[in-house]
C-alpha positions in Angstrom: -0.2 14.2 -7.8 2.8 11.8 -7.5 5.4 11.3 -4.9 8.1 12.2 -8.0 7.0 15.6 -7.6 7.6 15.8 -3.8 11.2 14.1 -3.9 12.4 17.9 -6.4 10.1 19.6 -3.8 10.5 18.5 -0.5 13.6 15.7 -1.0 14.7 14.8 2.7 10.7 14.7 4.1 10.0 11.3 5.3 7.8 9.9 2.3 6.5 6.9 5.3 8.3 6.1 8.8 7.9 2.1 9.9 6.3 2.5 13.2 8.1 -0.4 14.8 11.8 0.5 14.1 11.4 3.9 13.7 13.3 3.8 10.2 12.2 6.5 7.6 12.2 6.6 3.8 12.4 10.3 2.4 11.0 11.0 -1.1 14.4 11.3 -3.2 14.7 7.7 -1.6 11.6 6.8 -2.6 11.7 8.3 -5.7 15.1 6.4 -6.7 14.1 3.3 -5.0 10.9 2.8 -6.8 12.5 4.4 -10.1 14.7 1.2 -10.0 12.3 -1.3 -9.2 11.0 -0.3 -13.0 14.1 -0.5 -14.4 14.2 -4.1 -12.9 11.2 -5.0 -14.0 11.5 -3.5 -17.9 15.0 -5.5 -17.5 12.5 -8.9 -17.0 10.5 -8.3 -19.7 7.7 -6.7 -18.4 5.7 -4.2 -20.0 2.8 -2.3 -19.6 0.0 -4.5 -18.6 1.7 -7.6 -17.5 1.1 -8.6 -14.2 3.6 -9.5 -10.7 2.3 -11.0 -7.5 4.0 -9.6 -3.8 3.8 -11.7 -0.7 4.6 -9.3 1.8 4.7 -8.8 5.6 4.1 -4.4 6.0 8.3 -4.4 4.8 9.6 -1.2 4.2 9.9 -2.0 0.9 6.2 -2.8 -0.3 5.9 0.7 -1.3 8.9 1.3 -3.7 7.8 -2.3 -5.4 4.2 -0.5 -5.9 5.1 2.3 -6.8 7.9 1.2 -9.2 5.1 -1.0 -10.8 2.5 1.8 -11.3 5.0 4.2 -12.9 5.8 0.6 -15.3 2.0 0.1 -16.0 2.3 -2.7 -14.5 -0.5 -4.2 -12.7 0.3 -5.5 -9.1 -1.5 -7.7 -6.9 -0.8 -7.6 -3.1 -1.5 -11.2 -1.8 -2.7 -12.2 2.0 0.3 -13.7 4.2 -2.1 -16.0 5.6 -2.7 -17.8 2.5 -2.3 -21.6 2.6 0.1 -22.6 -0.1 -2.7 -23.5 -2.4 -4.7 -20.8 -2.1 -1.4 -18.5 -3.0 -0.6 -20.4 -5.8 -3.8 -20.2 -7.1 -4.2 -16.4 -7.3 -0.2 -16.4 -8.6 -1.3 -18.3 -11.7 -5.3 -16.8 -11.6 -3.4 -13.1 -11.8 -0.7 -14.2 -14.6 2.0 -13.0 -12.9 5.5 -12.9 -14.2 7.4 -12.1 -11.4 6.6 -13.1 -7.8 8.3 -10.8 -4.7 8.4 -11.8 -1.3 10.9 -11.7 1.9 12.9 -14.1 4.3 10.3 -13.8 6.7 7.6 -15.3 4.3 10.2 -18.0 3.4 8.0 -20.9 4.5 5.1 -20.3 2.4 7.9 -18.9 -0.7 9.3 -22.4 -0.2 6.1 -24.6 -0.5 5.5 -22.4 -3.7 8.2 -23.0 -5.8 6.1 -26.5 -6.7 3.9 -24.8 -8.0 4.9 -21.3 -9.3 7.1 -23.1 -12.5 5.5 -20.4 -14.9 6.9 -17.3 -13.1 10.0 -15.3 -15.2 11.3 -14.3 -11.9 11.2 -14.8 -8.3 12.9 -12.6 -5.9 13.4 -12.5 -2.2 13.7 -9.6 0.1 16.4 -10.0 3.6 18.2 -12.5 2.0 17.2 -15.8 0.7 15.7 -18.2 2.8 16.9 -21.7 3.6 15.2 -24.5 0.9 14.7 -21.4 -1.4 18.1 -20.9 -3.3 17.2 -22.8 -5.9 14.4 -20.8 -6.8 14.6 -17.6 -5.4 17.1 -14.8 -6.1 17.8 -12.0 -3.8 15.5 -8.9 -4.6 19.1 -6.5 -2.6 21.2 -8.0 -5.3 19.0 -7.7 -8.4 18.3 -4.4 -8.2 21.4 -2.8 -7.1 23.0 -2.1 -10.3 19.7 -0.5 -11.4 19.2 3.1 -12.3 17.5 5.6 -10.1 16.3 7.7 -12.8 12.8 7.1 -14.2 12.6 4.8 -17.0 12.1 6.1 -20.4 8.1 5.1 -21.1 6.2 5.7 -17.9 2.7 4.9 -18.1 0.4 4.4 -15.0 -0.2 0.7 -13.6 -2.2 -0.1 -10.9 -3.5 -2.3 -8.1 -5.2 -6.3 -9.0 -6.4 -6.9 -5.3 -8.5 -10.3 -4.7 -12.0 -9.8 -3.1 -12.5 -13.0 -0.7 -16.3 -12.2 -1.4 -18.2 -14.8 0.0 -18.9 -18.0 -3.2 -16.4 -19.4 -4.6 -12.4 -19.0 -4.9 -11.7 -15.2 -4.7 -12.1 -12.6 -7.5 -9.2 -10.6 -8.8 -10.7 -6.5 -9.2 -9.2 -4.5 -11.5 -9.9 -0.6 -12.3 -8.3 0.1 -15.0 -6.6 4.0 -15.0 -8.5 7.1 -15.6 -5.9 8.4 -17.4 -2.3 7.4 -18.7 -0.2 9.8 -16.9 1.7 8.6 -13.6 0.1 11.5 -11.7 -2.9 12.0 -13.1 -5.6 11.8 -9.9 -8.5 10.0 -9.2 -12.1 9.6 -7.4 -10.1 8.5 -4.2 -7.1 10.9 -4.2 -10.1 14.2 -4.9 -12.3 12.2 -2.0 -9.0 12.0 0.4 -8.2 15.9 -1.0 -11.2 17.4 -0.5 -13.5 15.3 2.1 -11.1 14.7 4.3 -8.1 17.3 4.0 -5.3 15.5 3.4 -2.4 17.3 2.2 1.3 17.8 2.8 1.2 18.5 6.3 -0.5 15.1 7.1 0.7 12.5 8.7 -1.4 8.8 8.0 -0.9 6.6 10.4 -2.0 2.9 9.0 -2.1 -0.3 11.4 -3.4 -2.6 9.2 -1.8 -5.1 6.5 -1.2 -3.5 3.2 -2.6 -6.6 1.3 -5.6 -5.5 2.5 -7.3 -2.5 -0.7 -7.8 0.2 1.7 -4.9 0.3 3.5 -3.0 0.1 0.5 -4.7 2.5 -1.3 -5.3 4.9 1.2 -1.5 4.7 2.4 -0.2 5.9 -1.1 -2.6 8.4 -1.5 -1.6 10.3 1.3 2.2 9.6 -0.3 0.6 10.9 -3.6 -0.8 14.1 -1.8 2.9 14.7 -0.2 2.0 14.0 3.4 4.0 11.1 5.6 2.4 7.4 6.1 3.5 6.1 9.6 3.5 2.5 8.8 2.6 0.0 11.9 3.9 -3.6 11.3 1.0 -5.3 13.2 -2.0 -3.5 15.6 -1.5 -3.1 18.4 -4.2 -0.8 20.9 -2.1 0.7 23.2 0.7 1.1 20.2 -1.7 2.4 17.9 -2.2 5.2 20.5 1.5 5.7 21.6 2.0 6.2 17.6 -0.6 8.7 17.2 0.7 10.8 20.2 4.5 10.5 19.2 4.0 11.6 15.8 0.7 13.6 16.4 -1.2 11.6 13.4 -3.9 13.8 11.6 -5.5 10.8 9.6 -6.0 7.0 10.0 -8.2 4.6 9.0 -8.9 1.5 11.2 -11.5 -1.7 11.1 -14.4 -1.8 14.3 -12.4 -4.4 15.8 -9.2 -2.2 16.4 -11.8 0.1 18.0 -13.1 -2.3 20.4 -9.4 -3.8 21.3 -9.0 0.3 22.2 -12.3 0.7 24.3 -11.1 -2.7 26.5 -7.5 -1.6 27.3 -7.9 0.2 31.4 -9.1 3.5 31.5 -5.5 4.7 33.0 -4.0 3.7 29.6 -6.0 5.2 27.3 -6.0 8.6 28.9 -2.0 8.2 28.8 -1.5 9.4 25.6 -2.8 12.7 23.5 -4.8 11.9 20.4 -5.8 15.7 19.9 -4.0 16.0 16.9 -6.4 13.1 15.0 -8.3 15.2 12.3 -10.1 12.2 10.5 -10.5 8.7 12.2 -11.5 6.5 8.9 -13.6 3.2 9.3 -15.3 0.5 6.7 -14.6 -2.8 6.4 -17.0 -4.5 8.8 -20.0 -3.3 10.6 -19.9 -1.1 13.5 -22.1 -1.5 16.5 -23.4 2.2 17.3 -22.7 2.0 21.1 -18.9 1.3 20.0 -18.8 4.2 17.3 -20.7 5.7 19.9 -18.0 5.8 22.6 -15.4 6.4 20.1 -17.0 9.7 19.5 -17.3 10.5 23.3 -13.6 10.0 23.3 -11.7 11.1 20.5 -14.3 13.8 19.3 -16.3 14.1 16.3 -13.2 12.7 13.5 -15.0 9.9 12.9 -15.8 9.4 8.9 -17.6 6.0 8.2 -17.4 4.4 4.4 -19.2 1.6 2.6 -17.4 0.7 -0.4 -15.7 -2.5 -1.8 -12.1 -3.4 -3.8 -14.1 -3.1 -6.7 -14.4 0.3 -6.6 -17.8 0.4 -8.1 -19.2 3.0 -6.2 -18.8 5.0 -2.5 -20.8 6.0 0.8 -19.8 8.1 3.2 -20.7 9.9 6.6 -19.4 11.7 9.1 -19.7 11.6 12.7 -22.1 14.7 13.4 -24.5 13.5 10.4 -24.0 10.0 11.6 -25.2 11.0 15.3 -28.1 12.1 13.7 -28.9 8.8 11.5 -27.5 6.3 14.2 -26.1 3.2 12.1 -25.7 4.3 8.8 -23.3 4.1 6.2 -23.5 7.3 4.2 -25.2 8.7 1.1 -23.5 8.4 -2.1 -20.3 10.3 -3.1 -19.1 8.0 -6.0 -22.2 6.3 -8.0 -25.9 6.7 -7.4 -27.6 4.0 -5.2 -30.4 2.0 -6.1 -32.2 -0.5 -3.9 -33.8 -3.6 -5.8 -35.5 -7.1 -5.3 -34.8 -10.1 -6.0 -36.7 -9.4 -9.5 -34.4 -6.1 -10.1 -37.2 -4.0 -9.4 -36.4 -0.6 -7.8 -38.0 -0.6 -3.9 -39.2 2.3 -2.2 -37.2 3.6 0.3 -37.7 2.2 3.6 -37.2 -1.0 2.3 -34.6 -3.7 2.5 -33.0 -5.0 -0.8 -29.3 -5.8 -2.5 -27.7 -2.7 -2.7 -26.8 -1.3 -6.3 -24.8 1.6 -7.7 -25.7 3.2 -10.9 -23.4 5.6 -12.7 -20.5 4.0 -10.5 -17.1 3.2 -11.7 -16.5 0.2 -14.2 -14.8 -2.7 -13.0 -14.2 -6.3 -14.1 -13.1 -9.7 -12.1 -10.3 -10.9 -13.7 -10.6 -13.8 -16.6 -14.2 -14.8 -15.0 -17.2 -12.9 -17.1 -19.4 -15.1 -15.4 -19.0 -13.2 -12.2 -18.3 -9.7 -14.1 -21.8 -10.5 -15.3 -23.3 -11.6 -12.1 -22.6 -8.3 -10.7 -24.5 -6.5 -12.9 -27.9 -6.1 -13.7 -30.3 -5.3 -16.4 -29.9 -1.4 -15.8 -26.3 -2.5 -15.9 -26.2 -1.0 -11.9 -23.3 -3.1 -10.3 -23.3 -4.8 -6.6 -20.9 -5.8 -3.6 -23.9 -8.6 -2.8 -24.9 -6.2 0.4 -28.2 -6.1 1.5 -30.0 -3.0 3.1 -32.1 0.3 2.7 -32.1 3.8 1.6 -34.4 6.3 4.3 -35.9 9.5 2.9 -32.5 11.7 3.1 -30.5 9.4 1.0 -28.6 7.8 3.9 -28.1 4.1 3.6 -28.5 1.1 6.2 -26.5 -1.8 6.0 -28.9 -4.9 7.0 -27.4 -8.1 5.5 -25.3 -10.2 2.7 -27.3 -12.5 0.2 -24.4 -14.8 1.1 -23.8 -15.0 5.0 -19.8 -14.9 6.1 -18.0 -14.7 9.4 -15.6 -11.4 9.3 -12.7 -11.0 11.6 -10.7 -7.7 11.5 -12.5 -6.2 8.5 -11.4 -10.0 6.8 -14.0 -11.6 5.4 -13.7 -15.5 5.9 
């Protein structure tokens, strides 16, 4: 599915609502919006399987640039705003872009770039341009005003080039490439979002976290994809996260442990203030969760949770929800996309039971951009690919996060 077919279907339905300002963007306006962000971009030079780079704040504009670029075949990478200016311009240049977007408010870091960003056909600059940056920078309003909002003659699906921070190293750009040339043709995570977790046109997605960030990205335009409303929070906060759900009685989310624990904290008073009833699925992954946290969460908003292990790469999928999780306290999942394999540091298979880096067989290809080294590195012999997680498999199939080969601190699901 594809948000073009709810724009004929359901035109005036709010496509996402910013959560902040309360300001909505219908599918017809999403729909002509992102139909002319291809135009621009065909009108650069750009075709199918050139790359652009977005420095973005959650703007109300991220998702017409994205999905203007996947209907382009373009491939877009969504870069952290708390990049230092050398580690932006690195992944600018390491992802080839041709055309770097970002806004007034990231006007500081946009400046510091133009120094080193000379290979770039175009820069553009959402909220007008900022001060130090007119030199280099034209405004993104102005550019594509004139452009059409029909779709553009030769659509072909694009996709996401998101930057794993992993653990070694300088970070890796992931890219999956389509299943299938066709704009709305699905894919493993719109069936798993379809059919796991029931998301459809009556949902409404409620996403609190920074949309540089591969799940809520991903997940966000999925439930676009699927014809149900994303309620887009400019930054977390607890008690706002809660006030959002009530207002516009969310049915799906997905959050990190930490947002969990910021929850848990605020006074009792507060959190019974507001009605969360309507929360069908509470998503988490991104860092591990302590069970007497995921514990409480239960107690309090039901049995919603669902729990995933997965990375940007795609390679493969676990997932649990809360009453077989209550059952197998701490673990991740079985399998739902790949097969898992346990192995030692020799790449010999382990019984289960015991701890070892944590493959997927039969997962989904994938490739780090321009560095076969570390394409290679994930793999081994059996050609199985690996995150660099370490755990175990018990007798049902249920796997136990217990390590990383390479140790990190993580703070909000970010790994540092």
């Amino acid at each position: 599915m594809h948000p073009s077919h709810f724009a004929r279907t359901h035109p005036d339905k709010p496509a996402f609502i910013m959560a902040g300002s309360g300001v909505g963007v219908s599918y017809r306006e999403l729909e002509q919006r992102s139909n002319q962000v291809a135009h621009l971009l065909r009108g650069l030079g750009l075709r199918a399987g050139d790359h652009i780079a977005i420095l973005l704040e959650n703007h109300s504009r991220f998702y017409e640039i994205c999905f203007g670029a996947h209907r382009t075949g373009i491939i877009y990478t969504a870069m952290s705003t708390r990049l230092t200016v050398n580690e932006a311009a690195y992944i600018v240049e390491n992802c080839e872009a041709r055309v770097l977007i970002t806004s007034h408010a990231m006007g500081h870091l946009a400046r510091e770039l133009l120094a080193h960003t000379s290979a770039l056909k175009a820069r553009l600059m959402l909220d007008g341009v900022a001060a130090g940056c007119e030199m280099g920078y034209a405004a993104f309003e102005a550019a594509i005003a004139h452009c059409p909002t029909t779709p553009i003659s030769d659509e072909t699906a694009g996709g996401d080039m998101l930057y794993s921070s992993g653990t070694t190293g300088r970070p890796k750009g992931v890219f999956v490439a389509p299943d299938f040339p066709e704009i709305d043709a699905p894919n493993p995570l719109i069936n798993i979002c379809a059919k796991l977790y029931g998301m459809d046109t009556t949902s409404v997605y409620l996403s609190p976290a920074p949309l540089y960030h591969a799940a809520p990205l991903r997940f966000s335009m999925t439930a676009m994809r699927l014809g149900g409303t994303c309620v887009l929070m400019e930054h977390f906060d607890a008690e706002d996260f809660l006030r959002q759900t009530e207002r516009y009685k969310v049915t799906h989310t997905q959050l990190v442990p930490t947002m969990f624990v910021r929850m848990l904290k605020l006074p009792p008073e507060a959190r019974a203030q507001y009605d969360v009833s309507s929360l069908r699925i509470a998503i988490h992954a991104a860092a591990p969760c302590p069970i007497p946290v995921k514990q409480q969460m239960i107690e309090w908003w039901g049995p919603v949770l669902w729990e995933y292990y997965a990375g940007t790469e795609g390679n493969g999928m676990t997932m649990v929800n809360s009453q077989d999780w209550l059952t197998h306290p701490g673990t991740v999942g079985r399998a739902v996309i790949g097969q898992l394999r346990i192995c030692d540091d020799d790449g010999v298979q382990v019984p289960n039971g015991t701890p070892g880096t944590i493959y997927f067989a039969d997962g989904r290809p994938f490739s780090y951009h321009n560095d076969t080294d570390k394409t290679a590195g994930s793999r081994n012999a059996q050609g199985w690919t690996t995150l660099g997680d370490v755990g175990y498999i018990d007798d049902e199939g249920y796997l136990y996060l217990t390590d990383r080969k390479a140790h990190m601190i993580i703070s909000g699901g970010v790994n540092i």
